[in-house]
C-alpha positions in Angstrom: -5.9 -1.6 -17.2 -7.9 1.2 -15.5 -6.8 -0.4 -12.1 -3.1 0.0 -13.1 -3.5 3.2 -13.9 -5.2 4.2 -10.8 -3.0 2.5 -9.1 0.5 3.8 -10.4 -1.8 7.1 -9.9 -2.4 6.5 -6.3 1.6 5.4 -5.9 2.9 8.9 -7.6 1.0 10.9 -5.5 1.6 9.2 -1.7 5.4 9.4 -3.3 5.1 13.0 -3.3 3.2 12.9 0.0 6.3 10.6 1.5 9.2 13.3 0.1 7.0 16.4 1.9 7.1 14.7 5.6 10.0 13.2 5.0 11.9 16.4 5.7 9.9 16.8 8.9 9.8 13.3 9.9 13.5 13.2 10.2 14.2 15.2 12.6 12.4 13.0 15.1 14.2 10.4 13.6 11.3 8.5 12.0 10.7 7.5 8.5 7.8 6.7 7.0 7.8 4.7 4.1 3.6 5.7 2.6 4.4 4.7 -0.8 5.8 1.3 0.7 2.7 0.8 2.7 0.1 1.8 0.1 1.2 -0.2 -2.1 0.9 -3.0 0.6 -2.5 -2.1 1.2 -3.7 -2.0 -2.3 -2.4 -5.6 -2.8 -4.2 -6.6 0.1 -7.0 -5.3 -0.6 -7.7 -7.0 -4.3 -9.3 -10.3 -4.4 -7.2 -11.1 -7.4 -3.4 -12.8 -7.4 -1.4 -10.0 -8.0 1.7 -10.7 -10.3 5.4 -9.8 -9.7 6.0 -8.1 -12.7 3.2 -5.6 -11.6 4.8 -5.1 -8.5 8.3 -5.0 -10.3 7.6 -2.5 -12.4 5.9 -0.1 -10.1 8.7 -0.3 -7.9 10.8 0.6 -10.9 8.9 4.0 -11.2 9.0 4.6 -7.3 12.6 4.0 -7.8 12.3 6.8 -10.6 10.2 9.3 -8.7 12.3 8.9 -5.7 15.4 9.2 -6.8 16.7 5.6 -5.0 19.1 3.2 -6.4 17.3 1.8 -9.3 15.9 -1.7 -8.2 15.8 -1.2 -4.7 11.8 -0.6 -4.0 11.3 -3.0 -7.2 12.7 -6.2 -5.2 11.4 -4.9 -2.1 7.5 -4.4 -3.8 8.5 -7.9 -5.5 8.9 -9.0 -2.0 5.9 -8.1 -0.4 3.5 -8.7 -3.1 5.2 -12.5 -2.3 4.3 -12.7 1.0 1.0 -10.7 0.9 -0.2 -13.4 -2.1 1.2 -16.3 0.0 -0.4 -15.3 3.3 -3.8 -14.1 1.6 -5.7 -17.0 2.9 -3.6 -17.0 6.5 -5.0 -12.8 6.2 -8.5 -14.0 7.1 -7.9 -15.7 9.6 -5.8 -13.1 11.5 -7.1 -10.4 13.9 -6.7 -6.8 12.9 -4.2 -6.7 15.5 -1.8 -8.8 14.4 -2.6 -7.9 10.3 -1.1 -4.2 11.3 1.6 -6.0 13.2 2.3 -7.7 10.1 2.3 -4.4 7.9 4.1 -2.3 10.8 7.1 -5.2 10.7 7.0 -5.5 7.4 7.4 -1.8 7.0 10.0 -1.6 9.3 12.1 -3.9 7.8 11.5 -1.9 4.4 12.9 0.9 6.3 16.5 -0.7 7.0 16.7 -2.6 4.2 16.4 0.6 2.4 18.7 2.5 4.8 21.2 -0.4 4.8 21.4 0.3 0.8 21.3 3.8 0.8 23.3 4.7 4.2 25.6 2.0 4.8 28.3 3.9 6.7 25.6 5.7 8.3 23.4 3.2 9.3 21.2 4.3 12.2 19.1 1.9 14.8 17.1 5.1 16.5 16.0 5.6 13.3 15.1 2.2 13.0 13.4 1.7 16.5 11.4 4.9 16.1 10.2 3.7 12.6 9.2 0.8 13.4 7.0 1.7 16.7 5.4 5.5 14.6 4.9 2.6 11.3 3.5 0.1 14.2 1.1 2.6 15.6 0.0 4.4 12.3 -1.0 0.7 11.4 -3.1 0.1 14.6 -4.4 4.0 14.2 -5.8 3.0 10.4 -7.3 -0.3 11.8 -9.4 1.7 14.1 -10.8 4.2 12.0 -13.4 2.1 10.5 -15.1 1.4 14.5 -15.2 4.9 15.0 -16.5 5.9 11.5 -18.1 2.8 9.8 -20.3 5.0 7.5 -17.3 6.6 5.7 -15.5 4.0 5.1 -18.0 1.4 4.4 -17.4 2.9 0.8 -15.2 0.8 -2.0 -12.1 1.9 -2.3 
């Protein structure tokens, strides 16, 4: 229960976070979806089978918080919770390069299914393009922190 707690925690604040650089972020035509990939990496990061409802109802508040269509980030958490507990064994076998492809994609995709809801008539592919390569990169960057500074992150999270 404490985990849930910290978790939903951890998911209100990068939700604040995303809604901060969001109006910066757009004008170079990138979105970057933190909650989305926080959420990612805290199910990927538990040794434990993580269950849908968890990730349905925690989309449910993002959806709150955020002020989206209500349902849209809860199928899209349900989603990705699927295919991070169904590749969870494939995970270890993977290079770090291709795990932050994975998230990258995976992001990217959250990125227009979410703009295809939101902005249908307005539906962009720069947007798209540049979200996928900054979510891509930003990936890569967080996979190489831990070479250049093992001691800090050695730590539990």
């Amino acid at each position: 229960m404490r985990e849930l707690f910290r978790k939903i925690f951890l998911i209100i604040i990068a939700s604040n976070i995303e809604s901060i650089f969001y109006l910066y972020l757009i004008n170079i035509y990138v979105i970057f979806p933190i909650t989305f990939l926080l959420y990612s990496f805290l199910i990927y990061k538990t040794d434990k089978y993580n269950n849908a409802i968890e990730a349905f109802f925690i989309g449910l508040l993002v959806d709150l918080i955020s002020g989206t269509y209500f349902g849209t980030n809860a199928a899209l958490f349900c989603l990705m919770s699927y295919l991070i507990n169904l590749n969870s064994n494939s995970f270890k076998l993977f290079s770090y390069l291709q795990v932050c492809l994975f998230f990258g994609i995976t992001s990217s995709a959250y990125v227009g299914f979410t703009q295809m809801i939101l902005n249908l008539y307005n539906f962009s592919y720069n947007i798209l393009f540049t979200s996928a390569l900054f979510n891509i990169l930003f990936c890569i960057l967080i996979a190489m922190l831990p070479i250049y500074f093992p001691r800090f992150f050695s730590r539990k999270i």
